[in-house]
C-alpha positions as CSV (number, residue, x, y, z in Angstrom):
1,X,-47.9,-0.6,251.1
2,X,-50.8,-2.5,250.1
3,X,-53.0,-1.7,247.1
4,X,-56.8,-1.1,247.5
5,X,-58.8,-3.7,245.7
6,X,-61.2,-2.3,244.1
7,X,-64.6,-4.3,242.9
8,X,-65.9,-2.8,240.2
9,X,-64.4,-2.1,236.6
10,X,-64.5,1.4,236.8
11,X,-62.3,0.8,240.2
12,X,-60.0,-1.2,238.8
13,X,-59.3,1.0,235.7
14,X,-58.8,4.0,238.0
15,X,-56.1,2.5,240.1
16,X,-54.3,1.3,236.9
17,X,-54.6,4.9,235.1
18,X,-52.9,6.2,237.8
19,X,-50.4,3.6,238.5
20,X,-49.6,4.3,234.8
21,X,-50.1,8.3,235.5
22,X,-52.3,9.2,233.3
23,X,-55.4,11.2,233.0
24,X,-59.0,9.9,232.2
25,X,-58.4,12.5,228.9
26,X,-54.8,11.3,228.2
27,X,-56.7,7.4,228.5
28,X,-59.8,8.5,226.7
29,X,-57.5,9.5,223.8
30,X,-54.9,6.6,224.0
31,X,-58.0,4.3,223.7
32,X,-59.9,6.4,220.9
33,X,-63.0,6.5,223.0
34,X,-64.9,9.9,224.5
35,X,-63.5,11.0,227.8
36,X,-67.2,11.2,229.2
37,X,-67.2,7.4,228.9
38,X,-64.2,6.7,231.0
39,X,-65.5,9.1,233.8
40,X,-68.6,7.2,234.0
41,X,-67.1,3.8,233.6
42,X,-64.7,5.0,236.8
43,X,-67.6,6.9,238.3
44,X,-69.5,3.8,237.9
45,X,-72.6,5.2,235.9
46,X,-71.5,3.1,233.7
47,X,-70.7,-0.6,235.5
48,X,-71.1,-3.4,232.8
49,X,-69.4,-1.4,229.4
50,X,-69.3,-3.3,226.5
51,X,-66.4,-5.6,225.6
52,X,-65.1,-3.6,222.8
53,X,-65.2,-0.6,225.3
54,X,-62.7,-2.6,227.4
55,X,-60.6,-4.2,225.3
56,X,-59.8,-0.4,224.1
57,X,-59.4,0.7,227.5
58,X,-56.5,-1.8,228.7
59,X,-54.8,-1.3,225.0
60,X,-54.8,2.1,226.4
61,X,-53.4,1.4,229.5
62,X,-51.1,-1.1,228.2
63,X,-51.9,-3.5,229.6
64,X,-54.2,-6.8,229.1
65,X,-57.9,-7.5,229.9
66,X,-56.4,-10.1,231.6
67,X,-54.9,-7.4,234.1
68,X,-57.6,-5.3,234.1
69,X,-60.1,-7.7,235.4
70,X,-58.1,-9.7,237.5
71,X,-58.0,-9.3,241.7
């Protein structure tokens, strides 16, 4: 089965939170930021967040920004 590739940030952080089954509130507390920032970041209110923003978000996920920005 092939995965959706998804083009913005907020895409691609959903389809790894739920590849790692999580949440957005289980994330948004693994990566010490509000939850109402990682549903507009995935809703894509939010479509450039800040670096710092990201970097906590794939700690989060466990994985690197690397990953996260990637395909």
């Amino acid at each position: 089965m092939e995965e959706k590739k998804s083009k913005t940030i907020g895409g691609k952080i959903k389809v790894w939170r739920k590849k790692k089954n999580l949440t957005q509130d289980a994330l948004a507390k693994t990566a010490n930021i509000p939850y109402t920032t990682i549903a507009k970041i995935e809703s894509d209110v939010i479509q450039n967040p800040s670096l710092q923003t990201i970097t906590k978000i794939a700690d989060g996920l466990g994985i690197t920004i690397d990953d996260l920005i990637k395909n």
